[in-house]
Backbone bond lengths (Angstrom), bond angles and torsions (degrees), N, CA, C in turn:
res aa  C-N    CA-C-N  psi(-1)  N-CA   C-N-CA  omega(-1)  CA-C   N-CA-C  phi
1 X - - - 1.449 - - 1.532 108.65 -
2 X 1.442 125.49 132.60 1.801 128.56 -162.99 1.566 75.61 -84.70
3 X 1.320 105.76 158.86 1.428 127.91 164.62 1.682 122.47 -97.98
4 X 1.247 81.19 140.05 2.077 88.21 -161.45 1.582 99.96 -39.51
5 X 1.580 134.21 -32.81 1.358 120.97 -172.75 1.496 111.82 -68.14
6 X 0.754 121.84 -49.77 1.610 134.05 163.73 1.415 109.20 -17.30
7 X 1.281 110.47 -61.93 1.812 119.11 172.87 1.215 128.80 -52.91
8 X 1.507 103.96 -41.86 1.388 117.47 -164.16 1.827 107.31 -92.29
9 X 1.709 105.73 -7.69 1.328 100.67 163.05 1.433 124.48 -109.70
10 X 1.054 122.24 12.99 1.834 145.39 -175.57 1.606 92.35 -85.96
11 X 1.431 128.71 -28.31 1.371 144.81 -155.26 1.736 111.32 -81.50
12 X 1.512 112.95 -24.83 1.189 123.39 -89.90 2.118 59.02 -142.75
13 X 0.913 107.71 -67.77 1.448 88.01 -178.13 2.338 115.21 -94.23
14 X 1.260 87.37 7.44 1.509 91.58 163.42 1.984 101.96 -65.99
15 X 1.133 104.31 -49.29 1.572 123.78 -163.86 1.314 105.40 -78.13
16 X 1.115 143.26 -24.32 1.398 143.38 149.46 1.659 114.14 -66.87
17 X 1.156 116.50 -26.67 1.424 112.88 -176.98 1.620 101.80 -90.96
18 X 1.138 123.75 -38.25 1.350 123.66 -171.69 1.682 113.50 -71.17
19 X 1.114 106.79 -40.66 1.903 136.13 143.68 1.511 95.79 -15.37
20 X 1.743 107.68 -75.81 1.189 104.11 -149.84 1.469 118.08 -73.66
21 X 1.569 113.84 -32.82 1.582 135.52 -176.44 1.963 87.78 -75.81
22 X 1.225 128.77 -26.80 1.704 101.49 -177.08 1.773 98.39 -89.30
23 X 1.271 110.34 -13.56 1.300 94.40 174.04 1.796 113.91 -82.11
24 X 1.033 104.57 -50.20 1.708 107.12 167.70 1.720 122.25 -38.82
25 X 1.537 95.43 -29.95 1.469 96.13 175.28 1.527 111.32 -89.41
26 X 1.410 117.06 -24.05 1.801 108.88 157.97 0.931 145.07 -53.44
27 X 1.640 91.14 -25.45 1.138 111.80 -151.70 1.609 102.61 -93.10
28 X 1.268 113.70 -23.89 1.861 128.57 -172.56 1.401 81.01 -84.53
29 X 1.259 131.45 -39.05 1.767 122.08 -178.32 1.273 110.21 -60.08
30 X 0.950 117.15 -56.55 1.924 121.44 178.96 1.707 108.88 -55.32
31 X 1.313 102.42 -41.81 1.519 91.27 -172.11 1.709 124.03 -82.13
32 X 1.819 89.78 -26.39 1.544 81.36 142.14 1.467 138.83 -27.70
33 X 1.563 111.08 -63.21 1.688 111.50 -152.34 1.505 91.90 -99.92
34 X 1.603 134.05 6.96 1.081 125.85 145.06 1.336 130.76 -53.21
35 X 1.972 122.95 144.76 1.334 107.95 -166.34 1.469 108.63 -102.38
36 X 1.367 116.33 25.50 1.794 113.59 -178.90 1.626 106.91 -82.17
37 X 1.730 87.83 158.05 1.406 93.94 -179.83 1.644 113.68 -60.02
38 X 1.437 110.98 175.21 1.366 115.45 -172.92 1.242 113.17 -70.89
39 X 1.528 112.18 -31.05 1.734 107.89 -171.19 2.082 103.15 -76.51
40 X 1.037 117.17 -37.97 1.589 121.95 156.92 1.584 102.46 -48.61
41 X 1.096 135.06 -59.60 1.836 130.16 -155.49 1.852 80.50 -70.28
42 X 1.083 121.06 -42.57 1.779 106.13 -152.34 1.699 92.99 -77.54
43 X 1.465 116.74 -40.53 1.252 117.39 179.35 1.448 123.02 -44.13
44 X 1.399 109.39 -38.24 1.746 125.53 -159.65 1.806 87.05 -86.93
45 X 1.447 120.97 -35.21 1.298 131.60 -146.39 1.714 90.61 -82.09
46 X 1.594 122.85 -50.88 1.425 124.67 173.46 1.131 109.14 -79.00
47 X 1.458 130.35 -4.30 1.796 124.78 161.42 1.668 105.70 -69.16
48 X 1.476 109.84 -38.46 1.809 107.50 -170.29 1.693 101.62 -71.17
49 X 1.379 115.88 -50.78 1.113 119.47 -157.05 1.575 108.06 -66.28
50 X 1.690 115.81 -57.60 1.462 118.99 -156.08 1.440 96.45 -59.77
51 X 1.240 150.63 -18.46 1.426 130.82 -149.83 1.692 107.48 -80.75
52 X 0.898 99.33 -50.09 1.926 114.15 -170.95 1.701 98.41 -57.01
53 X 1.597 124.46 -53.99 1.154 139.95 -138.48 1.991 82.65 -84.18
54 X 1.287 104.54 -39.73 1.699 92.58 -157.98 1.913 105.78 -89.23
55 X 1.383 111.50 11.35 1.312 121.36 172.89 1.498 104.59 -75.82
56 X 1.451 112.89 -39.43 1.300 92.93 -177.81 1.802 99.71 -106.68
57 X 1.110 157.63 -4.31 1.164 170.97 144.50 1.318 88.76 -29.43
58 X 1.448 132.31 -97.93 1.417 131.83 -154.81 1.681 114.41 -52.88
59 X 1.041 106.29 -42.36 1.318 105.36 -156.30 2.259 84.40 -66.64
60 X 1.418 109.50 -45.09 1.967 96.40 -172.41 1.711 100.62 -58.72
61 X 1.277 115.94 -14.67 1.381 103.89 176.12 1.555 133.30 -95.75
62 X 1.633 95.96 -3.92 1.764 101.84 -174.54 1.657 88.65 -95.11
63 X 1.277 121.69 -43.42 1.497 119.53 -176.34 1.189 127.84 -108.15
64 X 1.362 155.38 130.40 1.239 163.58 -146.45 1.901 101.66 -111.62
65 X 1.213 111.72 56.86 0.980 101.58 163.67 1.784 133.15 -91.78
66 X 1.462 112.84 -179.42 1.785 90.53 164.95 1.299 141.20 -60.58
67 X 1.213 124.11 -16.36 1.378 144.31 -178.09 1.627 109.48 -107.83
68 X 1.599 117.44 -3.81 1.329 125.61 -178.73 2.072 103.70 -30.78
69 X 1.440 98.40 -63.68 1.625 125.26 -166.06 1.832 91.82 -69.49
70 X 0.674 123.72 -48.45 1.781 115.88 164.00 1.202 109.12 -35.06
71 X 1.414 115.04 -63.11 2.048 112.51 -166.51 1.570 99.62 -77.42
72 X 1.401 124.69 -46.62 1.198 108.42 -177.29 1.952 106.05 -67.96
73 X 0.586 159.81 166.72 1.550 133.01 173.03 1.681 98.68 116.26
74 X 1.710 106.08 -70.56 1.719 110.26 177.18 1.627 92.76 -77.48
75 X 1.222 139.34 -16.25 1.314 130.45 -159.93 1.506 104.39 -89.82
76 X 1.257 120.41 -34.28 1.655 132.49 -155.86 1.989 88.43 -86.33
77 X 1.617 104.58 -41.96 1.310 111.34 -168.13 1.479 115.67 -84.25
78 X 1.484 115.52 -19.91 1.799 109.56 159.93 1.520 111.02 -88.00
79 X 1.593 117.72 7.79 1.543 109.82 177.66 1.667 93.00 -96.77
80 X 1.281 122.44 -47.16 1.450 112.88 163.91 1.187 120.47 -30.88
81 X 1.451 111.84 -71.20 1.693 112.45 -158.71 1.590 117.27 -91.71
82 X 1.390 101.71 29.62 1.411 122.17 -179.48 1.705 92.65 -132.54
83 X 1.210 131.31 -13.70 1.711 112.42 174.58 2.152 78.78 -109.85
84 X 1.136 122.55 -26.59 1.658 81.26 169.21 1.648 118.52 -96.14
85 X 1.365 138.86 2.72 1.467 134.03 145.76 1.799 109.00 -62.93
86 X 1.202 123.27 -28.48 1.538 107.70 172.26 1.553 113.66 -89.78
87 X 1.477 116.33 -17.29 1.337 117.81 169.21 1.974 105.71 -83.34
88 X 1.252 125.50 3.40 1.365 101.40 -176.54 1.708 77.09 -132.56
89 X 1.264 140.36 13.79 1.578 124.58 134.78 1.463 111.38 -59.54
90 X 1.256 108.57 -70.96 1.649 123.09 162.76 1.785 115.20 -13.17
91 X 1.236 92.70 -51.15 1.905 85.69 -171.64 1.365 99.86 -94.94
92 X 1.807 132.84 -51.40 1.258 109.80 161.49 1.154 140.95 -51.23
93 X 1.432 119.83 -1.03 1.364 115.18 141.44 0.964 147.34 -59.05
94 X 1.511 118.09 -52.02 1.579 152.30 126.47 1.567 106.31 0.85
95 X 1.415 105.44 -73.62 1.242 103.88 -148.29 2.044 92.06 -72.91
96 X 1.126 115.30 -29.98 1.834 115.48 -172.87 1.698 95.66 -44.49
97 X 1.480 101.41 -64.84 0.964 111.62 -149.62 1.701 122.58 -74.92
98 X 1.261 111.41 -20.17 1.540 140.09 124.82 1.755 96.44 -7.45
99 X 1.736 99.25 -76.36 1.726 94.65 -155.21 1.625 113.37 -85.30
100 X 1.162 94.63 3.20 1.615 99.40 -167.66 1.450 86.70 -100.22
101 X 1.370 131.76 -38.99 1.739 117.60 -170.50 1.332 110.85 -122.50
């Protein structure tokens, strides 16, 4: 039988990740209604994203361990779904402001 602590810490990085993808999606909202050029918005946009994704990226690539292809693997897949939560801040921005003007 797992012990109730066990559960209550499995929880524990769902909620940090979900954290991080609602902030990425604010964050493509804000930079929307910012007035910098595009090559600045994409710059600031791969400053938010790469940091989280290459924590676990580097480390499967400096060491060859068994789980190496695991971190790179969750790493390749929170750089995805962190450039499409800042790309669908980006368009729900778009699209508001679309209906409002």
């Amino acid at each position: 039988m797992p012990s109730p602590k066990r559960g209550r810490m499995a929880v524990v990085p769902q909620i940090v990740l979900a954290l991080y993808l609602l902030f990425l999606l604010a964050a493509g909202w804000r930079l929307w209604g910012i007035g910098w050029r595009a090559g600045v918005k994409i710059a600031v946009a791969l400053a938010l994203v790469l940091p989280m994704p290459l924590l676990f990226i580097l480390p499967g690539l400096m060491r060859q361990y068994g789980w190496s292809d695991l971190l790179i693997r969750f790493g390749l897949t929170l750089l995805i779904c962190g450039m499409l939560c800042l790309a669908g801040g980006f368009s729900a921005a778009r699209l508001r402001a679309r209906r409002r003007g």
